[in-house]
C-alpha positions in Angstrom: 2.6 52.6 28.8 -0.2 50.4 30.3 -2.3 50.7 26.9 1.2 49.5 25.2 1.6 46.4 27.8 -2.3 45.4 27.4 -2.1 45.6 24.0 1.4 43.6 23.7 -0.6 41.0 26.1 -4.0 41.0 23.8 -1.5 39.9 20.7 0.6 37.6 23.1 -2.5 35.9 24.0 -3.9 35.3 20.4 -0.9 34.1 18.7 -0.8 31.4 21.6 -4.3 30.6 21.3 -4.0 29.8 17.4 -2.1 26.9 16.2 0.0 26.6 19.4 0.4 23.5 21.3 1.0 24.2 24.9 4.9 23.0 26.0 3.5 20.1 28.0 0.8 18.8 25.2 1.8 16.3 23.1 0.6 16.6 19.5 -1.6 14.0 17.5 0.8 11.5 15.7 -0.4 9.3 13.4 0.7 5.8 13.8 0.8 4.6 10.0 1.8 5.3 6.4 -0.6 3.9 4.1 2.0 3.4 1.8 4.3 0.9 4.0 1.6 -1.6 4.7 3.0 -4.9 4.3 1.6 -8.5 4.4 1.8 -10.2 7.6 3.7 -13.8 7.4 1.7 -16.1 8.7 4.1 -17.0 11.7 3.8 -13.5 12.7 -0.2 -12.7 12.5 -1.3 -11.9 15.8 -4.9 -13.3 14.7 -3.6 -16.5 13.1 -6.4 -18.5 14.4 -8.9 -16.7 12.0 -7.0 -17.1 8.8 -8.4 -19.8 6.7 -6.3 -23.0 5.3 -6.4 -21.5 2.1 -5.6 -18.2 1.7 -6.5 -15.9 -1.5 -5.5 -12.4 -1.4 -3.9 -10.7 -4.2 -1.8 -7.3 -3.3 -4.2 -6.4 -6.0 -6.8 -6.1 -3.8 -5.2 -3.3 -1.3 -3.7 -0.3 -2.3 -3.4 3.2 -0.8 -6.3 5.4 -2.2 -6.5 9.0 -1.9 -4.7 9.3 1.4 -6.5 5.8 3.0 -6.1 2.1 2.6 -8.6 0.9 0.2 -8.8 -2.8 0.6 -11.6 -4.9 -2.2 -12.5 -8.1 -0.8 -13.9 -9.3 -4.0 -10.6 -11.9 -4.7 -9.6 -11.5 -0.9 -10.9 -13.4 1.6 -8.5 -12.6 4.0 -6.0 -10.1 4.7 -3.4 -9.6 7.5 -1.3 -6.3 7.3 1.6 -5.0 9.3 3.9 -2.0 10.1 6.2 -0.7 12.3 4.3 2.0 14.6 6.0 5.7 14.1 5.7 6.6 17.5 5.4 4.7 21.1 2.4 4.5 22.7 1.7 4.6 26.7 -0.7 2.8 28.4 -3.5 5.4 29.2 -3.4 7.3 25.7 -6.0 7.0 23.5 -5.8 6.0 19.7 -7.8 7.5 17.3 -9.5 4.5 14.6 -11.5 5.8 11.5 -12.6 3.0 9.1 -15.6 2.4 7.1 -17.1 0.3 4.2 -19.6 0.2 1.6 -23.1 -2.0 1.8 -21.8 -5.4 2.5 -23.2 -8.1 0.3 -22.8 -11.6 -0.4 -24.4 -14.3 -1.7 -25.2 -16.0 2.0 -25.4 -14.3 5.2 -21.8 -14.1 6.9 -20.2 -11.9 9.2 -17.3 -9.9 8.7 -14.7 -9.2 11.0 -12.0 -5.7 11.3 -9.5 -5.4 14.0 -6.4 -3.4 14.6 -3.8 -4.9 16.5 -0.8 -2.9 18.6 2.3 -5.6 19.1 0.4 -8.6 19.7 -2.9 -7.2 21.3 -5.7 -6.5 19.6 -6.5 -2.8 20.5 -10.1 -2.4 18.6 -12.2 -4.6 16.2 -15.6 -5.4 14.9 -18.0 -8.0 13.9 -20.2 -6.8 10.9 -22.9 -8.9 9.7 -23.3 -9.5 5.9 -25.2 -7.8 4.7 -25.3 -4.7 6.3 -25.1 -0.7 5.1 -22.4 1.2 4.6 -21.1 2.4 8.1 -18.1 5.0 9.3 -16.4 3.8 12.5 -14.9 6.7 13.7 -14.1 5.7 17.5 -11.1 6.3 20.0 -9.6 3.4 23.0 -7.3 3.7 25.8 -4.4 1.8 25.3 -3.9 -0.9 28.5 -0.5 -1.8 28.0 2.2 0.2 25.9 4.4 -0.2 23.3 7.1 1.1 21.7 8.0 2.8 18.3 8.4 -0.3 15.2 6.3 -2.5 16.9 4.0 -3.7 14.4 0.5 -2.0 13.8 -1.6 -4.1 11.8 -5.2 -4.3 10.2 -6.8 -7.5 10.0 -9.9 -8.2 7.7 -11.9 -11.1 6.4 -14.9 -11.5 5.0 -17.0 -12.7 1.9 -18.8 -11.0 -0.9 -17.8 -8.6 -3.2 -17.1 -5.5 -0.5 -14.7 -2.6 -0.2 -13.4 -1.0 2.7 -11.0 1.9 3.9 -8.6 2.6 7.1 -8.7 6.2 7.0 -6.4 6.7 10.0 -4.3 5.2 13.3 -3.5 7.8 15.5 -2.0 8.4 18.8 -4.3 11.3 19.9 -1.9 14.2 22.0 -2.7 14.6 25.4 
């Protein structure tokens, strides 16, 4: 009888400790689809005061790619995308940002700039100078102030030179 319980408690024990989430932990959601990116209208871009008085970026230049964004700055020198989120975020949780790009070149030194924005805040972001290697930013914040699911998510990127760069993933990490 006690061999039966301890060995009903050793099988209990591993089937919770692989691939279970415990009730009160949420799981990692992520907050985009790579394929519902959408251009940000102007009136709406949270970073409005970067984009230049001429624009020129083709959707040709951004596409999903193998499961990422894939974004070639080569005919875009700026780009503003936005989607709804797929899930609220709390203030306190952390988001999980992956992006990275090839060697940056131009013909002149410049700097580049990333950011991701949540709502109207920008939650993470970058200045890269030009040139510069090929770098993975793999990197988690805490979210100050929340928001809710469909508020817009966006990516905002400018820079110059022939360059190409991929958003990997958004995600709302579980607690």
């Amino acid at each position: 009888m006690i061999r039966g319980l301890s060995l009903q408690l050793l099988l209990w024990g591993l089937s919770c400790t692989v691939g279970c989430t415990p009730a009160d932990q949420e799981p990692d959601v992520a907050l985009v689809d790579h394929l519902s990116w959408m251009t940000t209208p102007t009136t709406s871009d949270p970073l409005a005061q970067h984009r230049p008085g001429e624009v020129s970026c083709p959707e040709t230049s951004w596409a999903e790619e193998d499961g990422t964004l894939e974004v070639d700055t080569t005919t875009c020198n700026y780009l503003s995308l936005d989607q709804p989120s797929a899930a609220a975020v709390a203030a306190g949780q952390r988001v999980r940002i992956v992006l990275w790009h090839d060697r940056l070149d131009a013909e002149q030194p410049g700097q580049a700039h990333a950011a991701i924005t949540l709502s109207d805040q920008t939650i993470w972001e970058r200045l890269i100078p030009i040139p510069s290697d090929a770098a993975v930013y793999d990197e988690q914040v805490t979210i100050t102030m929340g928001a809710n699911q469909s508020v817009p998510v966006g990516l905002h990127l400018h820079n110059h030179g022939d360059n190409t760069w991929n958003l990997l993933e958004i995600t709302r990490l579980g607690q």
